[in-house]
C-alpha positions as CSV (number, residue, x, y, z in Angstrom):
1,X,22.9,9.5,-2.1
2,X,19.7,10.8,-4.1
3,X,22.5,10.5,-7.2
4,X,23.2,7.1,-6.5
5,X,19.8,5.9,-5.8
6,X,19.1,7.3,-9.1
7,X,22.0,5.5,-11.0
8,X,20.8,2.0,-9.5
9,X,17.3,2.2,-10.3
10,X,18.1,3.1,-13.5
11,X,21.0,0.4,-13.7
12,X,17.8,-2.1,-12.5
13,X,15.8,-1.3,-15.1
14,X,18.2,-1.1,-18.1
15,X,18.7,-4.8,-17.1
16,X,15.0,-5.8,-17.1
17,X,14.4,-4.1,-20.3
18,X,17.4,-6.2,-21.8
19,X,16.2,-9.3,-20.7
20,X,13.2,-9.0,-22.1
21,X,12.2,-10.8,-25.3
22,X,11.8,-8.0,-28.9
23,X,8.8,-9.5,-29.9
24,X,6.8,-8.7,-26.2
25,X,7.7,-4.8,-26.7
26,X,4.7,-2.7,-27.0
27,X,5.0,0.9,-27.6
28,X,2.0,1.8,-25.9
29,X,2.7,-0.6,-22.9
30,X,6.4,0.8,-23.0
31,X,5.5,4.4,-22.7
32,X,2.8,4.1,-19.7
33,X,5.0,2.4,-17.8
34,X,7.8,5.3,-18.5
35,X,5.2,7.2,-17.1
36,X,4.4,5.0,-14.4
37,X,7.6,4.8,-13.6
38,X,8.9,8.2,-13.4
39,X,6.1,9.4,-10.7
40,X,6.9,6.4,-8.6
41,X,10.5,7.6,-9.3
42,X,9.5,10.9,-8.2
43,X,7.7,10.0,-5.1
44,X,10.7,8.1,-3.8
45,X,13.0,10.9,-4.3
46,X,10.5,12.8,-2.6
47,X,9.8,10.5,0.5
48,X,13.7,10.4,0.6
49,X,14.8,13.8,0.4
50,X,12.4,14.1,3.7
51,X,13.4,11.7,5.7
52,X,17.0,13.0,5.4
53,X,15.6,16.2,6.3
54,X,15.0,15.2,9.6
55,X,18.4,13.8,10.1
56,X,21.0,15.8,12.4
57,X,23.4,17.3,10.5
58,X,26.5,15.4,11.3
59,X,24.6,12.2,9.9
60,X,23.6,14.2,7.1
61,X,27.2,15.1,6.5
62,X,28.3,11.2,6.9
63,X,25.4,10.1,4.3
64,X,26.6,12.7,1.7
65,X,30.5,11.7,2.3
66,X,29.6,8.4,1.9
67,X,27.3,8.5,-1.3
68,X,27.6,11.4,-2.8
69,X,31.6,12.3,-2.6
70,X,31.9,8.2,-2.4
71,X,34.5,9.1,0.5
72,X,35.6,5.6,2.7
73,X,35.2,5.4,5.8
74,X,38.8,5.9,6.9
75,X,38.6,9.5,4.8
76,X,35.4,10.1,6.5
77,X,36.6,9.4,9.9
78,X,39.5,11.5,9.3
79,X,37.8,14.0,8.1
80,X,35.6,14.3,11.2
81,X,37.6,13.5,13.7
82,X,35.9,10.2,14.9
83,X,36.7,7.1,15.2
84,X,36.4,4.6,12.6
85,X,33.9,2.1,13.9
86,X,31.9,5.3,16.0
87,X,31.1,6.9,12.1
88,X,30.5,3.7,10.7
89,X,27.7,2.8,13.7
90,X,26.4,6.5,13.3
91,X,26.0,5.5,9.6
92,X,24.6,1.7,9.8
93,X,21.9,3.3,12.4
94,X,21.4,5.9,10.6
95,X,20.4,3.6,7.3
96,X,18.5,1.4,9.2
97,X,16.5,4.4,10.4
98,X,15.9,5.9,6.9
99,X,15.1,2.2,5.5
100,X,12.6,1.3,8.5
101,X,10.5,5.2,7.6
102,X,10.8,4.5,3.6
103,X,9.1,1.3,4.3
104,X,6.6,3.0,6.4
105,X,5.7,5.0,3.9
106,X,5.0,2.1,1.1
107,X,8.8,1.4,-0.4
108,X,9.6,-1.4,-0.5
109,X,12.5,-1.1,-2.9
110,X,14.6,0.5,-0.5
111,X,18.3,0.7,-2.1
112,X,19.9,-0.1,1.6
């Protein structure tokens, strides 16, 4: 999940650096907001790899099935023995919980 956060952010800003215009590049600018970037980077990471932390480990299973071994949710469910729509409900909770606690803590960017 982590792995994929990573790839999107990174996917985001690729685009916005495309779009902008040659002549509005600074390299000063450019590098403080690398910098900028990668501690607010960091902190997300972070406040995420807490969060999930606190999850039981069967959801923490699900999220890492889901994201990181990019398993569906038929494999998943065969896999652990639920039902379909029970591991996909575990899941959608589960998101909305970790989404509702990142934006507690100030992100607003939440990739869910």
């Amino acid at each position: 999940m982590v792995q994929n956060y990573v790839y999107s952010f990174y996917r985001k800003k690729k685009h916005e650096f495309i779009t902008q215009e040659l002549t509005d590049l600074n390299i000063g600018d450019t590098w403080f907001d690398t910098v900028k970037e990668e501690k607010e980077k960091e902190r997300i990471l972070y406040v995420l790899m807490s969060i999930l932390e606190k999850e039981p480990p069967q959801i923490k299973q699900i999220i890492k099935m889901h994201f990181y071994m990019e398993m569906t949710y038929m494999q998943i469910s065969a896999e652990l023995h639920l039902n379909k729509s029970t591991m996909a409900k575990r899941l959608r909770t589960a998101l909305k919980r970790i989404k509702a606690e990142m934006t507690q803590e100030g992100i607003r960017d939440c990739p869910f």
